[in-house]
C-alpha positions in Angstrom: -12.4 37.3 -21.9 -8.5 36.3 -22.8 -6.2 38.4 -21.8 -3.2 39.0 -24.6 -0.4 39.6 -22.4 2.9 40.9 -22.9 6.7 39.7 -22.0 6.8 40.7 -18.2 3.3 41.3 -17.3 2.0 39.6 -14.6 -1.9 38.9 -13.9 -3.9 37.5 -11.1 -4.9 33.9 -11.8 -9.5 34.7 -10.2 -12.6 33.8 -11.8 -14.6 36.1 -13.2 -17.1 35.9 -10.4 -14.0 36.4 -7.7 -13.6 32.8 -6.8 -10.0 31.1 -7.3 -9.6 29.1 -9.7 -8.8 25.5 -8.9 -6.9 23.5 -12.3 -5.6 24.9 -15.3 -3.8 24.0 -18.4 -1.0 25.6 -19.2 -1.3 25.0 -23.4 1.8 25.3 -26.2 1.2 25.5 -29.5 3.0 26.5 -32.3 3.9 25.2 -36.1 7.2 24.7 -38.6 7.4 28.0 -40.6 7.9 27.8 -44.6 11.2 27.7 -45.8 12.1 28.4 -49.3 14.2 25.9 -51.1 15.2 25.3 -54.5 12.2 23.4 -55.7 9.9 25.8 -53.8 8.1 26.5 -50.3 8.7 23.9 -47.8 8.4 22.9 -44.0 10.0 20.5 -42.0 8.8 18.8 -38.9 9.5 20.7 -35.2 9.5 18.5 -31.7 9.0 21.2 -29.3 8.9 20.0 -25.6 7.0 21.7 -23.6 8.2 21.3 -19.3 7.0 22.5 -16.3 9.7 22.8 -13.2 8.5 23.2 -9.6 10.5 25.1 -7.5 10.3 25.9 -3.3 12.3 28.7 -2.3 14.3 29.2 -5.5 15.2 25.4 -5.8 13.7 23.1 -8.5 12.0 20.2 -6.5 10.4 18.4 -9.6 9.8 18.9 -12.8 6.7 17.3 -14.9 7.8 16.9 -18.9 7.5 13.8 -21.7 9.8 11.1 -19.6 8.7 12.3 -16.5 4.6 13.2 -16.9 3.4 13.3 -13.5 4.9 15.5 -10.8 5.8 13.0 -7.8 2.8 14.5 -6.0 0.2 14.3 -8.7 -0.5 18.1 -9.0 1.3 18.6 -12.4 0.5 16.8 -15.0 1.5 16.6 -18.6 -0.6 15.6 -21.6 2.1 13.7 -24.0 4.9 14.4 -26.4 3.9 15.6 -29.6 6.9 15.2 -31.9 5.9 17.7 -35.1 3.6 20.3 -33.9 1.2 22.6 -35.7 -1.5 19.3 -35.5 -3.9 21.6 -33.9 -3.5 24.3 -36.7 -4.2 26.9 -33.8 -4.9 24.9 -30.8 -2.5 23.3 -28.5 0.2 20.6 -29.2 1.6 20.1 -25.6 -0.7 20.9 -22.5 0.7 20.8 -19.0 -2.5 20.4 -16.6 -2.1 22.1 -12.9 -4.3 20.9 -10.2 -3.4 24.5 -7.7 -5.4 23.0 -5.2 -3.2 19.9 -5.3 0.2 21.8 -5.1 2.0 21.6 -2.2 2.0 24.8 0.1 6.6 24.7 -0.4 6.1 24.7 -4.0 5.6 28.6 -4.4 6.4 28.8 -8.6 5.8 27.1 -11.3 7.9 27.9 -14.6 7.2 26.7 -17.9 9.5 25.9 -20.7 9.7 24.9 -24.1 12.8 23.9 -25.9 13.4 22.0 -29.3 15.0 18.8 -28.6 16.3 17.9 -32.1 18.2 21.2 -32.2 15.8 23.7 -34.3 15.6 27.0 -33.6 13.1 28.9 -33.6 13.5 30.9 -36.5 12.3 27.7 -37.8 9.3 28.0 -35.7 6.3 30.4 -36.5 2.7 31.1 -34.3 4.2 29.9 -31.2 2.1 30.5 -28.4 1.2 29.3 -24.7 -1.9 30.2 -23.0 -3.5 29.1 -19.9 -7.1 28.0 -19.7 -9.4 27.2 -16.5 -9.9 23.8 -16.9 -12.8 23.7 -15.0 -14.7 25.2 -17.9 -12.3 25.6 -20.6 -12.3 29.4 -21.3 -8.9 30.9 -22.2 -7.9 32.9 -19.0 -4.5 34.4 -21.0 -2.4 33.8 -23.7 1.4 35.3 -24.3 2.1 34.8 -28.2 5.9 34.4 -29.0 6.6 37.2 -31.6 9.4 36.6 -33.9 11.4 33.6 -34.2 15.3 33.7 -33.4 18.2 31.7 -33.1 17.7 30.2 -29.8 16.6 26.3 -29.2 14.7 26.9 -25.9 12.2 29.5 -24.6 11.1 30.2 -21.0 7.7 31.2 -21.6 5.6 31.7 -17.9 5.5 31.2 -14.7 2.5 30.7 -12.3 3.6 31.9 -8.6 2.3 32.1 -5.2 0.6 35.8 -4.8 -0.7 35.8 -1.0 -3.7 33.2 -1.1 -3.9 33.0 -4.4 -1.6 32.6 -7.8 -0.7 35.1 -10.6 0.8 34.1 -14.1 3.6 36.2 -15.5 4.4 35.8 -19.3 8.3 35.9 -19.6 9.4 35.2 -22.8 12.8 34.6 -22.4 15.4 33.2 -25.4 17.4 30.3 -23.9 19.4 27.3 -25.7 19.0 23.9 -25.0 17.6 21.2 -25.7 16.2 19.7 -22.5 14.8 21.6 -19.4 18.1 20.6 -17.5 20.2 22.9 -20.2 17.6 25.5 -19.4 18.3 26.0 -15.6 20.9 28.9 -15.6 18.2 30.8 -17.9 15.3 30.1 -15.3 17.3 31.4 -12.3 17.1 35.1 -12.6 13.3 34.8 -13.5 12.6 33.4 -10.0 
């Protein structure tokens, strides 16, 4: 069963049957809303980038995202840049997969980003979503749904953490601008 979560809540990242969970993909979807023009209803193409930075103690050690798609220890990996969105009509555009077993014991969090890198904002974006599903099976574990659009370029949607032996995922939700996950770093800092 997914769990719809809200901006701030925080759940523990178990199995049904109690075990821990092992990979996951962290999924982004979303699609160009309809503008209204002179000659009618229109959309135009969004590149959202989806990024996931790994941090140890506070500091980012690596980050996995379309020029760089494979953290330098192979636990993060990320599926591809998908330069318009909305393909899926639903489903996900830009998937980061996390191998947690994989992930080295310093790395304690996890955050992920998405940003648009031509500039848009995101009250040109509508049913923006990420979600994170046990790869192992592909069932939907939880999914944060971004609710309204604004004018921001950037969005720091979750983090998955280090909760004693295992991991939690906390949906965040945070406006940001920029337009790469560098320009993002000051807005990750005080969700640490």
């Amino acid at each position: 069963m997914t769990v719809n979560m809200t901006k701030g809540q925080a759940i523990d990242l178990q199995k049904k049957d109690g075990g821990t969970l092992t990979a996951v993909r962290m999924g982004l979807g979303w699609q160009a809303a309809p503008r209204r023009g002179l000659f009618g209803t229109r959309t135009r193409e969004i590149d959202l980038d989806a990024s996931a930075v790994l941090f140890a103690d506070r500091q980012p050690v690596d980050v996995v995202f379309f020029r760089h798609l494979v953290s330098d220890d192979g636990s993060v990996r990320h599926t591809g840049d998908n330069l318009v969105g909305g393909v899926g009509q639903g489903g996900d555009d830009e998937a980061v997969l996390v191998d947690l077993q994989r992930v080295p014991v310093h790395i304690d969090q996890i955050v992920f980003t998405v940003n648009s890198f031509t500039g848009q904002t995101f009250q040109e974006v509508q049913n923006a979503f990420c979600r994170l599903v046990d790869e192992t099976n592909g069932q939907e574990l939880a999914r944060y749904t971004l609710a309204g659009g604004g004018a921001y370029t950037a969005q720091i949607m979750a983090k998955v953490h280090r909760a004693g032996t295992g991991w939690q995922m906390t949906a965040l939700g945070v406006p940001a601008d920029g337009r790469t996950f560098q320009d993002l770093m000051p807005a990750i800092e005080p969700v640490l």
